[in-house]
N, C-alpha and C positions, 0 to 999 in steps of 0.2 A: 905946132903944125903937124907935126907926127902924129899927135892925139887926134887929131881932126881926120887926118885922113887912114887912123881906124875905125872912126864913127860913123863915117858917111856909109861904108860897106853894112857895116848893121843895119843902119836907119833903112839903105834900100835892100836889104833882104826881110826887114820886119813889113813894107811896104807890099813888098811882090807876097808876104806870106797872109796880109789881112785886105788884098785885093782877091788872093783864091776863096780865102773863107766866106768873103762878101757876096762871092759869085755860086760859090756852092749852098751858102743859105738860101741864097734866091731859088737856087734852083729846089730847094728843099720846101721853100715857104710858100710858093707860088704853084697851082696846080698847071699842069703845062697845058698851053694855049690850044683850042678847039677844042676841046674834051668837053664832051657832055656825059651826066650820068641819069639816068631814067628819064632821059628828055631833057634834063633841066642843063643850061650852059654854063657851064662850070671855070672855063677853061679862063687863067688869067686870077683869078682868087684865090686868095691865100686859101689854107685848109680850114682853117675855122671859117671862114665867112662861107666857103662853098658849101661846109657841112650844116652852118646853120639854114644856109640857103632848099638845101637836100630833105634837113626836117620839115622847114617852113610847109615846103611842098607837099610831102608827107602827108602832115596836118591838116592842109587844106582838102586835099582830096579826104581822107578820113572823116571831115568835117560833111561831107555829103554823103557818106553811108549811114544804113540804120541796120542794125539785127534783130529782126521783128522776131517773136517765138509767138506761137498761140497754139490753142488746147484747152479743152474745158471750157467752152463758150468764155475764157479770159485771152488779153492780148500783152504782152510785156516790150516794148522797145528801149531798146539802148543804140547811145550814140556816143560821140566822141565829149568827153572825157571815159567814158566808161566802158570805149573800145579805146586800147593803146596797141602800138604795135612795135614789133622790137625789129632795127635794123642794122645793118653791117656798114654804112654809106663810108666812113674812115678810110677802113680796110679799104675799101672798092676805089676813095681817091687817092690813096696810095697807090695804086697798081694802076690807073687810070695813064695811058698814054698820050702823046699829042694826037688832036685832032680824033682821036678814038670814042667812040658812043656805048659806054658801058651799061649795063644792067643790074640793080642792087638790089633786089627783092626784099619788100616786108613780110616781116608776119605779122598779121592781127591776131590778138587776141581779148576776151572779156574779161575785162578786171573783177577781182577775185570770183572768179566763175564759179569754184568749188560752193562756194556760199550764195550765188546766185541760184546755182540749180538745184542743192538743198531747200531753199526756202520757196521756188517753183513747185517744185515736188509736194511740200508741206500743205501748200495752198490748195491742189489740185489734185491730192488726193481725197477719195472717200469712202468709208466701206461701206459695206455692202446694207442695204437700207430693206431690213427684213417687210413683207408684206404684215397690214394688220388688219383688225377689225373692228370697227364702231359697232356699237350696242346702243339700238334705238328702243326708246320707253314707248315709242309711238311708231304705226307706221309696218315698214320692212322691217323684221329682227334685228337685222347686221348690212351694215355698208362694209365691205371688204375694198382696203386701201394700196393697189397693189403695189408690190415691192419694186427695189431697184439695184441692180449689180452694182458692187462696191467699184472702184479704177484705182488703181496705184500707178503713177506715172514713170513709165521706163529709165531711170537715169545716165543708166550707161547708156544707150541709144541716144537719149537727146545731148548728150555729149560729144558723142560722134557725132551727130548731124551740126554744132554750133560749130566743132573744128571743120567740117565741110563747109558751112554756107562762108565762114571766115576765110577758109583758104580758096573762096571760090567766086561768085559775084553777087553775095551777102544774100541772096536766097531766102525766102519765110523759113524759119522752124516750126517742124507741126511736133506739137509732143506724144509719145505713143504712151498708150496705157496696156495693161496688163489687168484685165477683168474677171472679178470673182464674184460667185453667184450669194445668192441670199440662201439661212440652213433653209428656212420654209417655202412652201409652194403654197399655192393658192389652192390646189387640192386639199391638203394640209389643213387648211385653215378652215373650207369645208368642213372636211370630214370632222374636225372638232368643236361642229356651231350646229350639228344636226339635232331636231328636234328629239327628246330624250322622254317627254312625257306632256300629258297634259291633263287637267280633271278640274270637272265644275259643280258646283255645289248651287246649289238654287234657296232662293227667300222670296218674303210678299214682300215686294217694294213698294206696298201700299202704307208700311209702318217705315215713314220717313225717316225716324230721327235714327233704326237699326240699320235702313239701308244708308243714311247718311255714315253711320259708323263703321259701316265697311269697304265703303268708297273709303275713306280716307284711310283706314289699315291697309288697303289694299294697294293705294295710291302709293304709300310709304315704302313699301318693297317691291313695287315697280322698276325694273332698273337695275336691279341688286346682281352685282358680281361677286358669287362666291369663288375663291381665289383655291386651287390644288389644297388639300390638305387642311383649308382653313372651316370653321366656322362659324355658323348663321344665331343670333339671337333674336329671337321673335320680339321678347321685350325691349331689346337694345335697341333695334330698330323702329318699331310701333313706337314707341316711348309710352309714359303713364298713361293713361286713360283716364282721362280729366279733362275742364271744361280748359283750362288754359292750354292744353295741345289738343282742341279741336271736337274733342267729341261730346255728343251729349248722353240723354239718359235715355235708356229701352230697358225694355227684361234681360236679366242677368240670372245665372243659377249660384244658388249661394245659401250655405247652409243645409242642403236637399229641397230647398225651394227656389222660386222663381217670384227674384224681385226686382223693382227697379234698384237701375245703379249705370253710372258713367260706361259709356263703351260697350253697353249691349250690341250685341254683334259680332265684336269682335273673334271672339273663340270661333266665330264660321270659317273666317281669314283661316286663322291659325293652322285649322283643319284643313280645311281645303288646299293649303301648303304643306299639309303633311301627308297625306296621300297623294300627290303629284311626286311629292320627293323621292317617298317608296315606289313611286312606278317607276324614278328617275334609277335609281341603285342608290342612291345614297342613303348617308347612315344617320339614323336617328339617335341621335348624344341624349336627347332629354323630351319625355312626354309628360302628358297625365292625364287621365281620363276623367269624365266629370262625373258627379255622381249621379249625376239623370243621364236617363237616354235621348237623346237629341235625333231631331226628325229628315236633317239633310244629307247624313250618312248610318249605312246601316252599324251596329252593335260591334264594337269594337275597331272601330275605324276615326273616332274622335281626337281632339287634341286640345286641353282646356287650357288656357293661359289666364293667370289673375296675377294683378301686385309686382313684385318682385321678386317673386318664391317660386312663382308655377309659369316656368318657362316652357316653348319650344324651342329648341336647339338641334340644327343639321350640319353633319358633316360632310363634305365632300373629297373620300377617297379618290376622285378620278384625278390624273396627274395634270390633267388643264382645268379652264375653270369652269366653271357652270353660271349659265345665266338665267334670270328667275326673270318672267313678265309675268304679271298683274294685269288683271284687266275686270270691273267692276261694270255692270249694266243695270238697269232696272231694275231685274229681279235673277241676277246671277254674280257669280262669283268663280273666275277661270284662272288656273294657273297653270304656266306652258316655260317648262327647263329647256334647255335647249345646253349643248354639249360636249364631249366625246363618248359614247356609247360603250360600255363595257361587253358588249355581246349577246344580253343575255333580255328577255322580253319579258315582262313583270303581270301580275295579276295576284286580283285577293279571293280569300275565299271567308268568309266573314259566315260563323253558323252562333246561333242559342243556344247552348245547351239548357237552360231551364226557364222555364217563364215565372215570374214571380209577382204573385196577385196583389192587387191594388187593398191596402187594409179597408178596414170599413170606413163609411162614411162620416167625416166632421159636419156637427150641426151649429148653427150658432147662430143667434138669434138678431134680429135687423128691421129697417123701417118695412120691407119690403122680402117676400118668398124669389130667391135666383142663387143659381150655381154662382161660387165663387172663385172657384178652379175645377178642375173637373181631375176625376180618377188618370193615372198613370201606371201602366204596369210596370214592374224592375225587370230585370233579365241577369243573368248569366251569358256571357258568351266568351268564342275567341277564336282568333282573326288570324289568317294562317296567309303566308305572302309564297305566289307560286310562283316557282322562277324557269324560265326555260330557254335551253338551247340546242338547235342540233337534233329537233325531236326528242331532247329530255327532259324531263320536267325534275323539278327538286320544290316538295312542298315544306316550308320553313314555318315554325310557327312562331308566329310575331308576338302573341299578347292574350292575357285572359283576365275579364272585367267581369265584375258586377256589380249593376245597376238598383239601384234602390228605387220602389216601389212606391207611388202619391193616393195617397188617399181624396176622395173627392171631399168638395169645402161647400157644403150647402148652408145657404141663409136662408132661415124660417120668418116670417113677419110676428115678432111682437105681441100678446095680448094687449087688450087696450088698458088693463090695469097696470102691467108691469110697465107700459108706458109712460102712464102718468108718474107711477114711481120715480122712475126714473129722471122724467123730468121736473119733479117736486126735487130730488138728491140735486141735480145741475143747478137749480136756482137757489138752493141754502149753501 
């Protein structure tokens, strides 16, 4: 009985001690009654339920913002998941009172932003898109393409403005750019397409198959952009002179005469490209003179191309490039450089110094009395290139030829004996 009535004093001091604790959890577990926080009722829920309650809220509204960014005719939107926002709601329902209307402010933010606005940036940048120029074969020389300022898109700026429109009422982002010009100007590109030279050479375009030959050499280096520093082969470009790349048969010089053979004509091209050249300033890598004197430019002023041994070759010194048109007619042949200008304004001065007389005549004998070529005299001469600038003139001398001299080729008719001969020998 003694035992009993020390027990019962424990029993009700363990009673009064797990009726405090029951009361003090509650008051711990339970957010106190009226309390709301950011509007939302809170008050009476434990703290996890109110706090899920707090995010839920959160989310939903979140769920109706977008953070639009645009820039660069492009638009980029994010939305929730890819806006999150960091909150305090715990803390705030801890300290939350009865009946009291707290306030817990979010912050949004864009999930990994740093890598969003990096790869923004990547997209929307450009540099700078130099001006250029087309080279028409036909037509206007040059379409000039003009240029356009490069943009690099400000990062730090659109940074600031994502943490504004985020801490603010989600607002468009406009992205700023930071704009860089192109090196060239359209001046520029001017001044380095200006005509440099031009010079024509004339033929009877009544001998089809020679003017056929120079339309198409001509045709071939239509167009041709010689590049700073680089270049030109007559024959690389032309290619052989044969019936399977286009050309047919005319008079040719060959040997110190004048015979048929593939691509008569062409040595006019040639020429004609090569005194435009030298009006141009450029340099002559490789000539050759023919051994006749030829009727479309004067005496020392030629440029014979045969095979793959006797090229033309031009280089052009100028630091931009030079452009070559072609253009064939009827009964002409034009070429027009076009360029950067080195300063300096060109002219030839082409003299003989000896005449050299035609030998005597070849006779030989035929069904019929006619000329079968006729006399050519040879020459001496040399070709002096005048250069000038600034009312100064510098005469350079270019080259010194001599021309071999044709004797005429008369056919006499036949006796009527040596005839018959002749033709008793063809029938035995």
């Amino acid at each position: 009985m003694k035992v009993l009535k020390r027990i019962i004093p424990i029993f009700a001091a363990l009673a009064l001690t797990a009726s405090a604790f029951i009361f003090a959890c509650g008051f711990l577990l339970w957010v106190p009654r009226g309390a709301s926080v950011n509007g939302v009722k809170v008050g009476g829920l434990t703290y996890t339920a109110a706090y899920r309650r707090l995010k839920l809220n959160a989310e939903e509204e979140l769920k109706g913002k977008r953070l639009r960014i645009s820039g660069g005719g492009r638009t980029y939107d994010f939305i929730f998941p890819e806006i999150t926002y960091e909150e305090h709601f715990m803390q705030t329902l801890k300290g939350v009172k009865r009946g009291e209307s707290a306030l817990s402010p979010v912050r949004y933010r864009l999930v990994d932003e740093e890598s969003v606005i990096s790869r923004i940036c990547a997209a929307l940048a450009r540099p700078p898109e130099e001006p250029k120029v087309i080279f028409n074969a036909t037509g206007q020389p040059f379409t000039i393409v003009k240029g356009e300022d490069g943009r690099t898109p400000d990062a730090d700026k659109l940074r600031r403005d994502i943490a504004k429109s985020l801490e603010g009422a989600f607002g468009e982002v406009y992205v700023a750019f930071n704009y860089t010009s192109p090196h060239l100007d359209e001046a520029q590109i001017e001044r380095d397409t200006r005509p440099l030279s031009s010079f024509t050479t004339w033929f009877d375009g009544s001998v089809k198959e020679r003017a056929h030959n120079i339309e198409l050499a001509a045709e071939k280096l239509n167009g041709r952009v010689l590049a700073s520093g680089g270049v030109l082969s007559f024959n690389a470009v032309v290619g052989a002179r044969t019936e399977a790349n286009g050309f047919r048969i005319a008079k040719i010089i060959e040997g110190g005469k004048f015979v048929n053979g593939y691509g008569g004509g062409v040595c006019q091209v040639s020429t004609t490209l090569y005194n435009a050249a030298l009006l141009a300033g450029l340099e002559i890598v490789e000539y050759h003179p023919h051994s006749l004197l030829v009727s479309y430019v004067p005496p020392s002023r030629d440029a014979m191309v045969s095979g793959d041994y006797f090229d033309l070759r031009i280089k052009n010194p100028s630091p931009v490039p030079v452009y070559i048109r072609a253009t064939a007619s009827e009964n002409s042949v034009t070429f027009s450089l076009y360029g950067r200008s080195d300063g300096y304004s060109y002219a030839f001065s082409s003299e003989v110094s000896a005449v050299i007389p035609s030998p005597q005549p070849v006779t030989v004998e035929g069904d019929e009395d006619r000329i079968i070529s006729g006399a050519k005299e040879g020459a001496e001469s040399v070709c002096y290139l005048i250069r000038s600038r600034n009312g100064k003139e510098e005469k350079i001398l270019l080259r010194k030829d001599k021309y071999l001299a044709v004797a005429e080729v008369r056919q006499v008719k036949r006796a009527d004996g040596a005839k018959e001969e002749d033709e008793r020998g063809a029938a035995s």
